[in-house]
N, C-alpha and C positions, 0 to 999 in steps of 0.2 A: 504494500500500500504506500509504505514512504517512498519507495525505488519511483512508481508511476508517477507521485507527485513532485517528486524532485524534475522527472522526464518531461512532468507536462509547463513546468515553469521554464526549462531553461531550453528544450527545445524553441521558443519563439525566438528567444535572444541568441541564438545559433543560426536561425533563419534568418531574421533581421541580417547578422552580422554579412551572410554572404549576398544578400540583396544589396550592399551597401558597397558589396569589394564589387560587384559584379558592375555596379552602375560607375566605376572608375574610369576614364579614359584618359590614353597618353596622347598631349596635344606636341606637334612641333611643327617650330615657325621656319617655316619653306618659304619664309621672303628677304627680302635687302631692308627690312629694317627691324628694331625690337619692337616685340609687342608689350602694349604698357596698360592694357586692358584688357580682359577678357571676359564678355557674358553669356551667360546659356539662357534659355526659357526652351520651355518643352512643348508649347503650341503655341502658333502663329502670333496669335494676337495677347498672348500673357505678356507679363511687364519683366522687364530682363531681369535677373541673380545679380545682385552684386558683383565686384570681382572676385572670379575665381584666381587671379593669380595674387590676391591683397597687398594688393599697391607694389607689389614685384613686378622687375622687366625681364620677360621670356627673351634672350638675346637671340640672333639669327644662329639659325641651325641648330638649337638648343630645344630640349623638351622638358615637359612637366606633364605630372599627374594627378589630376582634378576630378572632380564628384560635380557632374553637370545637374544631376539632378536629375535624371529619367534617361532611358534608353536614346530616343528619336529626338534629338533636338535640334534648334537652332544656335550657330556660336557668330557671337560681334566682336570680333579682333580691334582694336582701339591700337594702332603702330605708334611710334615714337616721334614721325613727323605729322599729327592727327590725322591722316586718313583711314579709311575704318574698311572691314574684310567682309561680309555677310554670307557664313556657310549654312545653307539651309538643308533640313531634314538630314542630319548627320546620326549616324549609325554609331553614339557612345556606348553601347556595351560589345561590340564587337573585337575582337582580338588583334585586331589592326590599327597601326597610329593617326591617328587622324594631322592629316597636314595643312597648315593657316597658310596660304600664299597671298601675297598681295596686289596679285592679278585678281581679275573679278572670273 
């Protein structure tokens, strides 16, 4: 009886946890300048996340790894001389790095 109750509490915080690793993605900046911003939102018209990189500069050719916030998103790259990247419908929980270029 204690064994199932101990199971049924910490199995959620064992799920949580890997829903949490799963939604990680490694972002890298595939352009000629630093990225000095970065935001996710997870549908179209939702209002952007904070910076994911907290007031850090992704330098060129450089990666990090961020918690967009859901599988399917959208990412707004904010560069170093302000112009700004818009990757739509990006596949963060995929196994693959997602690359910020600053072509359109």
């Amino acid at each position: 009886m204690i064994r199932s109750g101990i199971v049924s509490l910490v199995l959620p915080l064992v799920l949580a946890g890997f829903a949490t690793a799963a939604s990680a993605a490694t972002i890298v900046n595939g352009s000629h300048f630093g990225i000095v911003a970065l935001q996710a939102r997870t549908a179209t018209n939702a209002p952007w996340q904070a910076d994911l990189l907290n007031q850090r500069t992704l330098g060129v050719g450089k990666s990090v790894t961020v918690n967009p916030g859901g599988c399917q998103v959208d990412l707004l790259a904010t560069f170093d001389d302000g112009h700004k990247a818009l990757r739509q419908k990006v596949n963060a929980c995929g196994t693959a790095p997602i690359q910020i270029n600053d072509a359109p």
